[in-house]
N, C-alpha and C positions, 0 to 999 in steps of 0.2 A: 432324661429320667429313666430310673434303671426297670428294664419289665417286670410283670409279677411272674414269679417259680412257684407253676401251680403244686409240686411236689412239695415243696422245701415248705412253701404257705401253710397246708394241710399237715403237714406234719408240727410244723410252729404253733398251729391257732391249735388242732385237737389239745397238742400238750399242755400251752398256755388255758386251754380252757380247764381242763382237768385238775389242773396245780390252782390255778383261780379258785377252784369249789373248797379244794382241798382246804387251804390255807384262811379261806373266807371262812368254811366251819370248825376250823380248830378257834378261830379269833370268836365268834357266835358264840362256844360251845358254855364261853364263863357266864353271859349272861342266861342262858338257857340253862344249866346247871341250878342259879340260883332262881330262876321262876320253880326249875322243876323240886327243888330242896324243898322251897317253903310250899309252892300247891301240896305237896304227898308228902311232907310233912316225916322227911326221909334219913333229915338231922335226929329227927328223935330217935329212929331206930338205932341208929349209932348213936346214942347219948352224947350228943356234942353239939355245940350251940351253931347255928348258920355261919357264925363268920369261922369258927374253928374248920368247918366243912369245906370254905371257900378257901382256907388259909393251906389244906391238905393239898385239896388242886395245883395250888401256884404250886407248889412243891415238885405233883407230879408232872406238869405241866410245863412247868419248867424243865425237870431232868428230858420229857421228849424231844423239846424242840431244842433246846440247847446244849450245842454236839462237845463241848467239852464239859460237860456235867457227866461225869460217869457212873454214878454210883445215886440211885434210888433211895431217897430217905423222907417219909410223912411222917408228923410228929403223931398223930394219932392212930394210922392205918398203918399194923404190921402188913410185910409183903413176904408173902411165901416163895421158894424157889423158883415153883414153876411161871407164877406170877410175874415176878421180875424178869424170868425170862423172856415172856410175853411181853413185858414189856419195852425191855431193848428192842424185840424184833418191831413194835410199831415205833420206838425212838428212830430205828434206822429208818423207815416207810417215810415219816412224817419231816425225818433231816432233809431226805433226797426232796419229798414233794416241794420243802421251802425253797431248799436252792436252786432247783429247776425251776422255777416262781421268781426268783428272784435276777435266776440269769432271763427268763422272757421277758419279762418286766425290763432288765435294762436294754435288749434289744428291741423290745417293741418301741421303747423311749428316743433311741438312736434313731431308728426307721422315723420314725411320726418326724422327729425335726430334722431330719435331712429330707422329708416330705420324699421318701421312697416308696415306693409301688410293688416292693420287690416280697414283702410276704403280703401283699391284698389277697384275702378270699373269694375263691369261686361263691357266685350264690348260693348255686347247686350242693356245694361241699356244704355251705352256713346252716341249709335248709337239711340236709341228710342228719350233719351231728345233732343238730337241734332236735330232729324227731329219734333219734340214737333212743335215750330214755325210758321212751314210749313202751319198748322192748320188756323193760324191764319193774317198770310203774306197777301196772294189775299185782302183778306178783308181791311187792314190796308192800303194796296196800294192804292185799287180801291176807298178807300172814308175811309181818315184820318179823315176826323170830324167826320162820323157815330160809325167810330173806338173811336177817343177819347170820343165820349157820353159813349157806351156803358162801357168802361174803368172808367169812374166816375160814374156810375151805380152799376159796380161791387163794388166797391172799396169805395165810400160813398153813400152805400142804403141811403135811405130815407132822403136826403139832397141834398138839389137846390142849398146849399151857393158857388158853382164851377162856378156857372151862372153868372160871374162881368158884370156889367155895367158900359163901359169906363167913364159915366159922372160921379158915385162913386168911382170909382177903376181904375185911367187913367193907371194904372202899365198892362193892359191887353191888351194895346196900343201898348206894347214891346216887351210879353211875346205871340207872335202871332203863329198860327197854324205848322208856317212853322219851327221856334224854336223848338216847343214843337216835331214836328214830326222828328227834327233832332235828338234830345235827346235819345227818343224810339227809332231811328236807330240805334245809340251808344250804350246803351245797347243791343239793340238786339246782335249786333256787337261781345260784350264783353262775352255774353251768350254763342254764337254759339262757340266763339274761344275757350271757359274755354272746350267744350267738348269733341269740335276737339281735342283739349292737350287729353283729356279723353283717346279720343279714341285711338291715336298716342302711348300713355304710353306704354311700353313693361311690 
């Protein structure tokens, strides 16, 4: 039985963990959308009925994750330039999260039934990424908007196109702070859990 590479491991399980959250909150985000539509009640502000708002989503939701859809189009939510360009750059984000997700996923599949040893995690590592978060929780709690600026800071340097203006891009009407901070819960959620398993592995 081939040994574990504690390098290759650590590098394998962080990534696999990261694309897990990723990919776990983009799938979450449709039912969470429509708790958060009908609570705040967010369809009305955009004069459109809950499934018109839901039928938007698939639209855009679609063009992200799916890398031959090139071209942005909501029947109800015009997109302004800067917008669409904002949103190619999370299509690209969100293409790469799935396929790296996809490739760990079939490697971890391979590993498990040839019953190889060879990405097992250190505890130590399980328990370091596990408390990873901790880092950055207070902050995300105490003031999600400040969190979410810095979060589009990291993630598109030298681009304001994340800055919608509801009278260009009413779809920002829907997609409201409270949504977006459920999402990042779910994966946090799904992050934490992949290392718990981590750590629990015999």
């Amino acid at each position: 039985m081939k040994k574990s590479n504690p390098i290759l491991a650590v590098m394998f399980h962080f990534i696999f963990g990261i694309t897990s959250s990723v990919v776990g909150a983009i799938i979450a985000s449709w039912p969470l959308l429509l708790v958060f539509v009908i609570v705040q009640k967010t369809y009305k502000t955009v004069n459109l009925s809950v499934g018109q708002v839901i039928h938007n989503y698939n639209q855009l939701m679609g063009y992200l994750v799916w890398p031959f859809k090139q071209h942005l189009h909501m029947s109800n939510f015009p997109t302004s330039v800067m917008a669409a360009q904002h949103f190619a750059e999370v299509k690209r984000l969100f293409i790469l999260a799935v396929f790296t997700f996809l490739c760990c996923l079939i490697i971890f599949l391979i590993t498990k039934n040839k019953k190889s040893k060879a990405l097992k995690l250190d505890k130590v590592w399980a328990l370091l990424f596990l408390l990873l978060p901790i880092v950055v929780l207070p902050f995300a709690l105490t003031n999600f908007d400040d969190f979410f600026i810095t979060f589009h800071h990291l993630f598109f340097a030298g681009s304001n196109t994340w800055l919608f203006d509801p009278s260009t891009d009413p779809i920002i009407n829907v997609l409201t702070e409270g949504f977006f901070a459920s999402c990042f819960a779910v994966g946090g959620i799904i992050y934490e859990l992949y290392f718990v398993n981590q750590l629990l592995k015999k």
